[in-house]
FIGU-607754 format. One record per residue: x, y, z of N, C-alpha, C in turn; chain; residue number from 1. Coordinates in steps of 0.001 Angstrom, whole numbers. Layout:
BEGIN
ATOM     npx     npy     npz    capx    capy    capz     cpx     cpy     cpz chain resi
ATOM       X       Y       Z       X       Y       Z       X       Y       Z     A  NUM
...
***
This chain:
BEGIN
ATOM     npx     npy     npz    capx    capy    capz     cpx     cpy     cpz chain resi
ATOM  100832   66379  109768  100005   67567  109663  100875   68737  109196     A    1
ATOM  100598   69343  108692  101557   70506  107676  100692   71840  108513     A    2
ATOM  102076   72317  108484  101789   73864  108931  100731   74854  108267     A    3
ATOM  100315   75915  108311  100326   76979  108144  100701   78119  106849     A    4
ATOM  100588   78372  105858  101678   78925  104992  101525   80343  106089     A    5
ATOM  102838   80661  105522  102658   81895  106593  103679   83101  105632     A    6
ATOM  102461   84601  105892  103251   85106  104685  103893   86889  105913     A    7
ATOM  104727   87261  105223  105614   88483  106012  105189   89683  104928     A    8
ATOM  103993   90689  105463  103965   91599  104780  105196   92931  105299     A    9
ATOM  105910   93586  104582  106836   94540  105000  106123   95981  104775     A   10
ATOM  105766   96371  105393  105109   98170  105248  105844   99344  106005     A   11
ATOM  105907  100271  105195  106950  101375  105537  105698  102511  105956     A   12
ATOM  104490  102122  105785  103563  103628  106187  103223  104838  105561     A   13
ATOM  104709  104865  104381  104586  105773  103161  102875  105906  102628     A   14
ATOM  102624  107126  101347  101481  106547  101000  101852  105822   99806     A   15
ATOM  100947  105080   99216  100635  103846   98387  100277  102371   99315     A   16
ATOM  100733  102340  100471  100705  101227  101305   98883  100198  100876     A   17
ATOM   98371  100890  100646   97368  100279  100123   96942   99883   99474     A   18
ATOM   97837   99338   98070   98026   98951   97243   98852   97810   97753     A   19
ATOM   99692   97699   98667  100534   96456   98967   99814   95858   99794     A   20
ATOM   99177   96712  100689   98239   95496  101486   96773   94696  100589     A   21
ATOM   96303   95314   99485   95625   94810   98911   96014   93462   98264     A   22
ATOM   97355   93692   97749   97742   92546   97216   98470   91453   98384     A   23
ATOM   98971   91895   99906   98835   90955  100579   97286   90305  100438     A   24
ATOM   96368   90693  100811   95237   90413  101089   94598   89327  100103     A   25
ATOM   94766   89599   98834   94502   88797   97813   95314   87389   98261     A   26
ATOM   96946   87942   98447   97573   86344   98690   96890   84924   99881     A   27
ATOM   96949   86554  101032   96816   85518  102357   95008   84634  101790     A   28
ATOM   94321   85491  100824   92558   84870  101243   93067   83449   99958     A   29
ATOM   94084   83420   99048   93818   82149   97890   94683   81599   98611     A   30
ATOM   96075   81828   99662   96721   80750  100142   95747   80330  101569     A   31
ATOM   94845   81068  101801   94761   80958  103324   95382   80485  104652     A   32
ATOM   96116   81962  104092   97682   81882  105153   97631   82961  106155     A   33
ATOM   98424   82639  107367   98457   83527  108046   99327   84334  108320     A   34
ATOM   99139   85582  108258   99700   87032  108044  100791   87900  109049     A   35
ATOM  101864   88135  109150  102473   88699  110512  102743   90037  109558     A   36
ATOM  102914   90829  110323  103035   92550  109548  104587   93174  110121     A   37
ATOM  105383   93587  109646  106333   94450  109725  106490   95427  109619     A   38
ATOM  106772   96292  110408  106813   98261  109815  108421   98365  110638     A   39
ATOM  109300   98763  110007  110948   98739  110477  111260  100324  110860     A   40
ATOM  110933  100788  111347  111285  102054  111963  112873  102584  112099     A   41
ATOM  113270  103668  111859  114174  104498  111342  114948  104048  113069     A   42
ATOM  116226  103461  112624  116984  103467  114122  117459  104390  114698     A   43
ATOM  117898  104559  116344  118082  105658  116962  118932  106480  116135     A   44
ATOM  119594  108004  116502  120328  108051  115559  121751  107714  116316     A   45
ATOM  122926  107327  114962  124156  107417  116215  125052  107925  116800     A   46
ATOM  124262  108835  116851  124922  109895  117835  124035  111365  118597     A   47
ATOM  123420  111195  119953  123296  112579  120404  124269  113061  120899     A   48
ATOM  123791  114261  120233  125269  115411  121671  124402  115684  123081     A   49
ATOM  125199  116268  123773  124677  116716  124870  124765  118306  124653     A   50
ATOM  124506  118820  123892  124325  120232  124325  123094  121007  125002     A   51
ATOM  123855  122175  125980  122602  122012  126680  122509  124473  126695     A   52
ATOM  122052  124932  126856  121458  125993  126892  122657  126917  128241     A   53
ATOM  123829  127620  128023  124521  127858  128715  124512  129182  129350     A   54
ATOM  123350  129543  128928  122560  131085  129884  122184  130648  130974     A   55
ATOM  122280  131122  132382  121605  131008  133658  120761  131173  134182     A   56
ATOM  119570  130823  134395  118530  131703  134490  118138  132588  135031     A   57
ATOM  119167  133049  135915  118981  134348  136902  119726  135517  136443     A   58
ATOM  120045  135500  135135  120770  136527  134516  119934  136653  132972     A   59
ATOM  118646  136413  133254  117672  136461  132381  117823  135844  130705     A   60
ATOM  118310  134749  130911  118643  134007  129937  117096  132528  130456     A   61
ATOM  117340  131672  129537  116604  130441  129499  116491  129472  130598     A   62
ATOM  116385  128581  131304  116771  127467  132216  117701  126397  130973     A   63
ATOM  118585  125644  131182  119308  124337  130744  118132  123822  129767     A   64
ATOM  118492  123627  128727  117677  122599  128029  118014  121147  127177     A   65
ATOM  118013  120346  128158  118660  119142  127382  118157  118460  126154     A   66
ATOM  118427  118808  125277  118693  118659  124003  118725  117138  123184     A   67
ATOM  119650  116593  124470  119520  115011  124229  117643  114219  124192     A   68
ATOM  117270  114860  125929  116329  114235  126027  114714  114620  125432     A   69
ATOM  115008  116093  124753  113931  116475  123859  114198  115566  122764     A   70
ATOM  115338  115020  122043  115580  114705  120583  115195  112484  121563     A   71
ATOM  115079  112119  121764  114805  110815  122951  113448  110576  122950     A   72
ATOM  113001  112324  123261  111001  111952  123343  110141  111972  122101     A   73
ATOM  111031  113022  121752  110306  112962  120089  110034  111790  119693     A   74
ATOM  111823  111385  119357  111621  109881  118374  110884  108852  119208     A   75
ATOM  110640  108720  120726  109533  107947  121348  108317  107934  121114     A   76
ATOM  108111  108815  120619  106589  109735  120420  106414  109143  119155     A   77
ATOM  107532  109154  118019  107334  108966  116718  107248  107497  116364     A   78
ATOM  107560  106961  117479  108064  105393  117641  106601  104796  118022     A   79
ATOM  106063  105430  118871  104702  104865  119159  103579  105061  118199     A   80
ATOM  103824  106092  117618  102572  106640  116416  103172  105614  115723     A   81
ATOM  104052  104887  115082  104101  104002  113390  103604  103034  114390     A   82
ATOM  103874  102285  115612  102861  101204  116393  101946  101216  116151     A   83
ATOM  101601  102227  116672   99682  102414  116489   99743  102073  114792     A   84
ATOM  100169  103304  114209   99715  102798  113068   99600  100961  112333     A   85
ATOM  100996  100595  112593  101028   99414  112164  100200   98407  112715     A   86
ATOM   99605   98763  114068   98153   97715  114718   97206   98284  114274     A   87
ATOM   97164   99727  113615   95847   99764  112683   95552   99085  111693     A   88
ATOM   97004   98992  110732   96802   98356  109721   96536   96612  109825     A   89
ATOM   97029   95871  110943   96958   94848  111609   95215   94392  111562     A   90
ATOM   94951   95675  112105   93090   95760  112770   92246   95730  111582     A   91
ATOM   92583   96295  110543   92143   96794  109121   91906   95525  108087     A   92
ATOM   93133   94594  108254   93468   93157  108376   92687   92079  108591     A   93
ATOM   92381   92429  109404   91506   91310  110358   90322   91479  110258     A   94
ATOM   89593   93096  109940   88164   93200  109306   88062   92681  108196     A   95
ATOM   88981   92581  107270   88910   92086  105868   88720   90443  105787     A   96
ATOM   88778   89736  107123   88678   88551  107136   89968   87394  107116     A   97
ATOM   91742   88359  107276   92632   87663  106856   93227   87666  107980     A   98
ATOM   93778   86471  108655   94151   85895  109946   95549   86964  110091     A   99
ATOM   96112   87572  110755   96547   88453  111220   97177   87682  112396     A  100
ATOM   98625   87207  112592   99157   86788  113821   99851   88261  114535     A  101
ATOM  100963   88560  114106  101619   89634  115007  101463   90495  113868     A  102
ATOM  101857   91911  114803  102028   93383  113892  103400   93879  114535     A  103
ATOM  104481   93977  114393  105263   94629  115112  105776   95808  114286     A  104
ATOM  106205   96514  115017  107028   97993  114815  108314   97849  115469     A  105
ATOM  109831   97621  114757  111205   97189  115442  111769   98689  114519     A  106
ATOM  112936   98795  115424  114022   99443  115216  114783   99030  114446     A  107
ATOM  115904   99458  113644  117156   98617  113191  117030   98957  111834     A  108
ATOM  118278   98299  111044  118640   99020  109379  117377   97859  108849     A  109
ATOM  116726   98759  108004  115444   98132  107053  115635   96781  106627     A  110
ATOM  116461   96186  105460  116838   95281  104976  116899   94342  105685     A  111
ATOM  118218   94241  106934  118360   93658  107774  117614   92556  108643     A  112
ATOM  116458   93647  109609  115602   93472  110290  114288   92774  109513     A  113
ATOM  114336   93184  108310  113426   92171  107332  113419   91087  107256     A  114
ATOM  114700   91050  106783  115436   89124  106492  114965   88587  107828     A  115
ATOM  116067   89419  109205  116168   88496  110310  114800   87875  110736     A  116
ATOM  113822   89162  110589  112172   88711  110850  111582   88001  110129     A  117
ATOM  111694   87857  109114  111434   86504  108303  111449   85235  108100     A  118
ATOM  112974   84738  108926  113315   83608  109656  112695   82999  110460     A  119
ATOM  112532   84151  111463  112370   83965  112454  110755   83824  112587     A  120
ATOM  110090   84379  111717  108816   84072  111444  108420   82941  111040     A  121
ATOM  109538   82366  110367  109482   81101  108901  108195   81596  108033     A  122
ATOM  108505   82528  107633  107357   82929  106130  108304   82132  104854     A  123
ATOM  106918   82242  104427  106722   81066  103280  106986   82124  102171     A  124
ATOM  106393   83065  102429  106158   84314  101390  106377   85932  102180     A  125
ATOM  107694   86312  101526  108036   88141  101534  107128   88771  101077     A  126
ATOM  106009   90385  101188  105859   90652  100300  106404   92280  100598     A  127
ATOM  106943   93091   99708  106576   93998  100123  107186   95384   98936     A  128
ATOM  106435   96389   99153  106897   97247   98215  107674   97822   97678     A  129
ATOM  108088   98432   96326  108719   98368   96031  108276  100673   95353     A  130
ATOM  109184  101644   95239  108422  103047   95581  109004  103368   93814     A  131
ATOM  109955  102277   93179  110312  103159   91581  110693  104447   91867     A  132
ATOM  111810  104328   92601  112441  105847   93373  113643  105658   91366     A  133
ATOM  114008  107015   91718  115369  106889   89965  116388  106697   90714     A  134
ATOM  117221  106297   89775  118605  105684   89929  119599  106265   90609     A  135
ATOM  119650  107642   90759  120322  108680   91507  120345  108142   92888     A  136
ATOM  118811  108135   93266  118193  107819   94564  118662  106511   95238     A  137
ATOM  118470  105384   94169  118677  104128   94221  120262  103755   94611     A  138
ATOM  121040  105089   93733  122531  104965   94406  122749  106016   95411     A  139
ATOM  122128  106667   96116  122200  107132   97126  122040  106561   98438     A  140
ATOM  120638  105874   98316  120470  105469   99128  119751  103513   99282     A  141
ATOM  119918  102786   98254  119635  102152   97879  118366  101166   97656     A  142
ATOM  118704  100061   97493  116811   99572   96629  116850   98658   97598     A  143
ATOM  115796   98698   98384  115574   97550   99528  115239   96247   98705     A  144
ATOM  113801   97006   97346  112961   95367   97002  114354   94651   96065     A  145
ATOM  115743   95387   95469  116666   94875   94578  117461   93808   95941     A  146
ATOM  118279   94431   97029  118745   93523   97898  118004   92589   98476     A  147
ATOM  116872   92200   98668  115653   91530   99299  115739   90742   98580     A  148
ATOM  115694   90578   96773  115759   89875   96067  117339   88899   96451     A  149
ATOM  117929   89623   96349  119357   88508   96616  119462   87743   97928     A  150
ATOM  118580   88120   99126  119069   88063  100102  117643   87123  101238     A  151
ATOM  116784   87217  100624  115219   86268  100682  115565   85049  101329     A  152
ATOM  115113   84561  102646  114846   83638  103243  113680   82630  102356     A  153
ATOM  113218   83022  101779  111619   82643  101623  111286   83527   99485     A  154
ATOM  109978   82791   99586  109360   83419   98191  109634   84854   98537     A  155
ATOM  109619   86005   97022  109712   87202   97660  108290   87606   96818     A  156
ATOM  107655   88629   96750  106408   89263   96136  106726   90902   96310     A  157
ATOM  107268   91305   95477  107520   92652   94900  106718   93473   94667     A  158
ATOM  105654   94709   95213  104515   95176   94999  105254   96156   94201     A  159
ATOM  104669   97270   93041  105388   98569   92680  103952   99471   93317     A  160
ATOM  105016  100222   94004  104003  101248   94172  104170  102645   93857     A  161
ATOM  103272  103565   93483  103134  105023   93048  102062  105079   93640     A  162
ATOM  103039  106494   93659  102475  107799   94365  102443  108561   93599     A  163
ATOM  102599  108570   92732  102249  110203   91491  100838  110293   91683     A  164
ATOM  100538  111708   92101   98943  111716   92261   98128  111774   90992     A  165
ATOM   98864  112517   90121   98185  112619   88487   98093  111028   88364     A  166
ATOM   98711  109827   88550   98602  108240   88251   97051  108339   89311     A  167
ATOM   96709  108532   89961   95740  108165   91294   94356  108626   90254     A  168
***
């Protein structure tokens, strides 16, 4: 009995994302495969300071304000909104009629956490977008869908996406 094809959509939440899930969607309904979703979230950063607010408050200055644990809740806060989001898009998924196993939202360097989840998924099929950032950019900060290509557990599926609104 043969598995499953099983495909790894990668979504960053940017806009255009709907254009890559369309073309997941097309894949998973002609392979009728089932779908796990990825959204890789920006890792902690590495490094907080501890600075903290060194007025007293009885000398009409501020109370202490830890600094660490405001910059902790935020990114918690920000960490749970791409969740939600990414089980929206999960939910969005699954109205469309395309089997939808997991949605996760992980931490960790983009690329990385792609591959490793991919494995570990055993997808049959990568897909995921690709933003046609320029070359400046590309050596700044580099091309996920260019390393993905070298570095693919599995088929890869390269979406291009734009955002130029004059293109829309």
């Amino acid at each position: 009995m043969s598995t499953a094809y099983r495909i790894l959509v990668a979504i960053d939440l940017k806009p255009g994302t709907d254009r890559l899930l369309a073309e997941a969607q097309r894949y998973a309904k002609a392979l009728d495969a089932i779908v796990d979703i990825i959204h890789v979230a920006d890792p902690d950063p590495d490094f907080v300071g501890y600075i903290k607010s060194a007025q007293p408050a009885e000398t009409g200055g501020h109370a202490p304000i830890n600094y660490d644990q405001t910059l902790r809740d935020d990114r918690a806060k920000q960490f749970r909104l791409e969740h939600q989001q990414a089980q929206a898009v999960a939910d969005q998924m699954r109205a469309a009629g395309i089997r939808v196993d997991q949605a996760l939202t992980v931490q960790g360097p983009t690329l990385e956490t792609i591959m490793e989840e991919a494995r570990k998924f055993g997808a049959d099929l990568l897909i995921l977008g690709s933003h046609q950032h320029g070359a400046l950019y590309r050596l700044w900060y580099g091309d996920i869908a260019i390393d993905a290509a070298k570095e693919a557990p599995c088929a890869l599926l390269v979406v291009p996406i734009v955002t130029d609104v004059a293109a829309a």
